[in-house]
C-alpha positions, 0 to 999 in steps of 0.5 A: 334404238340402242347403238354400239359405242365406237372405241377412240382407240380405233381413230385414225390419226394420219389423214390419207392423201386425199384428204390434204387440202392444198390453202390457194393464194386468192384475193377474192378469199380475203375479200369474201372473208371481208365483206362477211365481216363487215356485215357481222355475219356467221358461215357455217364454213368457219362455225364448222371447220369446213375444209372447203371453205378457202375454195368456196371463199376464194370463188366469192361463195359462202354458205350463211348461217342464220340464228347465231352461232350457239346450238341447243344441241351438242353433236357428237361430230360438231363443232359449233358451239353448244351453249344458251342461244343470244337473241334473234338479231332483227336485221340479219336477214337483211344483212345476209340480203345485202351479202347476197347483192354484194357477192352477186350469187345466183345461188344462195345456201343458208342454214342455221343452229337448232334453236330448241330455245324459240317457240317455233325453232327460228322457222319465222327467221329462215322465212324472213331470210329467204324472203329478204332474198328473193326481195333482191331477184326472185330468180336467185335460188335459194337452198335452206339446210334446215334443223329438224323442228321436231318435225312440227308441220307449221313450223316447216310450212312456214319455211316453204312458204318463203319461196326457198327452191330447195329444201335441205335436212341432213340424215347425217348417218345410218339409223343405228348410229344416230343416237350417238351421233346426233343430239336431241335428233331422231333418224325417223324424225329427219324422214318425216321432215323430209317427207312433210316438206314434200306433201307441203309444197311438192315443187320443192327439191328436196336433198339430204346427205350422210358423213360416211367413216363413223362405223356405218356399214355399207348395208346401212349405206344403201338402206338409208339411200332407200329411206329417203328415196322412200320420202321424196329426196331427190338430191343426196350428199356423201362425204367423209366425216372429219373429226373436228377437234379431240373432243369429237367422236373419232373417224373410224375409217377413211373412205377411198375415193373409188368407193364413194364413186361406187356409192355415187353409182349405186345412188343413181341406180336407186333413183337420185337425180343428183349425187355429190360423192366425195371424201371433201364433199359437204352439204353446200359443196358446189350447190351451184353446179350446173347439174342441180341448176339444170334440175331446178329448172325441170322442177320449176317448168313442170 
C-alpha cells in the first residue's frame, strides 16, 4: 500500500512539558546498570533511547534484549543498529536467567533484534531464553516482544511452546504508514503473527502497541484498535513516538495527554482488557502492574 512522505520541515524541535523526564538520584539504577554488565547482557532500554529506562532501572527492572545488538532491519523510528548480525551466544539465555535470579523479578519482558539472517529468525533462541527462565520458578511471568518471523507458523509455535505468558508484536503504526516506518515489516503480516499466536496456544495474552505522532490520523487510530481486537489482542499500548537521533524520521505532532487518555477510553470500549496511554509509555512500561497480573491470573485459572 503506497504512503505519503512526511516532510522533516514539519518536526517539531521543542518537547512539551510533559515529555521532560526528571533523571532521580537512585543506587538501585547504578546497581542494575551493574549487574547487566557484568553479565554481558544488552536492554532494549539502552539499544533504544528508552526515556524510561533511569525509572525502570532505578526500580531494579529491565527489559532484555536477546539475539545481540545488530538488526537486519532498518526502521525508520529506530535506533538500534542495522548492520550484519554476530553469532548467536550459546550461553546468553542462561546469562539472562541468572539477571532474572539476581534482580528477583516476578515478571520478566525479553525481546530482540529481527534476525532475517537465521533460518528459523532466532525463535530457537527466545524458546530457550524463556525456558531457562521458568527453569529458575515456573511462576515468573514471563512476557516475549517478538519480531515478526515472517509470520511462518513453526517458528511462532516454537516460541509458544516455551511457556512465555504473554505474547507481545507490535503494530508500531497505522496500516498506511508502515511501509515508511517499518523495514522489511507488513501491517497484515503483524495481524497474522498475532492471530497465529492465539490459534496456537489460546492461553497466551496476546498484546500489541502503537507509537502515535508520526502522521497517523485518528481515524486510522481506531480502525487499528479494531484490526487487533479482530485477531485476539487482548492488551494494547499507545505512546508517543520520540525521535531518536536527526537521522529518523521527525515527530510530526506531540499527543497531549488528555487525549492519549481519551484513546485509552476509546480502547476499552472497543474490548481491550488492559490499555497503557500515555506520551512516555512504551511496550514493557509497567508490564508488572497489577492490572495485567491480575489478568494472567484470569487467564491462567480458565
Amino acid at each position: 500500500m503506497a504512503c505519503s512522505k512526511i516532510d522533516p520541515s514539519l518536526h517539531q524541535e521543542r518537547k512539551p512539558d510533559w515529555i521532560k523526564v526528571r533523571l532521580p538520584n537512585n543506587p538501585t539504577f547504578f546497581s542494575t546498570r551493574d549487574l547487566i554488565n557484568d553479565l554481558r547482557l544488552v536492554t532494549v532500554c539502552e539499544e533504544a533511547h528508552c526515556p524510561n529506562r533511569w525509572e525502570c532501572w532505578s526500580g531494579g527492572t529491565a527489559t532484555f534484549m536477546i539475539a545481540g545488538e545488530r538488526c537486519t532491519r532498518a526502521c525508520g523510528f529506530c535506533a538500534v543498529q542495522t548492520a550484519k548480525p554476530l553469532p548467536l551466544e550459546p550461553d546468553e539465555p542462561q546469562r539472562v536467567a541468572e539477571a532474572v535470579r539476581r534482580l528477583r523479578l516476578s515478571h520478566v519482558v525479553i525481546t530482540a533484534v529481527a534476525r532475517d539472517d537465521l533460518k528459523d529468525g532466532g525463535s530457537e533462541h527466545f524458546a530457550k531464553t524463556v525456558r531457562a527462565i521458568k527453569t529458575l520458578d515456573e511462576k515468573i511471568i514471563v512476557e516475549i516482544l517478538t519480531p515478526d518471523f515472517h509470520a511462518r507458523r513453526d517458528d511462532i509455535a516454537r516460541v509458544l511452546e516455551s511457556g512465555p505468558d504473554v505474547f507481545n508484536h507490535n503494530v508500531e503504526t497505522v496500516e498506511r504508514l508502515t511501509p515508511l516506518v517499518r523495514s522489511r515489516a507488513k501491517y497484515r503480516t503483524s495481524l497474522e503473527v498475532l492471530r497465529l499466536s492465539r490459534e496456537i496456544q489460546p492461553g497466551v495474552i496476546t498484546k500489541s502497541g502503537l507509537m502515535l505522532g508520526l502522521g497517523e490520523r485518528e481515524e486510522e487510530i481506531f480502525q487499528t484498535m479494531d484490526d487487533l481486537r479482530s485477531v485476539g489482542c487482548a492488551v494494547l499500548t499507545l505512546g508517543q513516538y520520540l525521535r531518536p537521533t536527526p537521522k529518523h524520521l521527525p515527530v510530526i505532532e506531540y499527543i497531549s495527554p488528555e487525549r492519549f487518555k481519551l484513546y485509552e477510553e476509546i480502547a476499552r470500549t472497543k474490548g481491550f482488557e488492559h490499555v497503557f496511554s500515555g506520551p512516555l509509555v512504551r511496550s514493557s512500561y509497567h508490564a508488572a502492574e497489577n492490572p495485567m497480573t491480575s489478568l494472567l491470573r484470569r487467564v491462567s485459572a480458565a
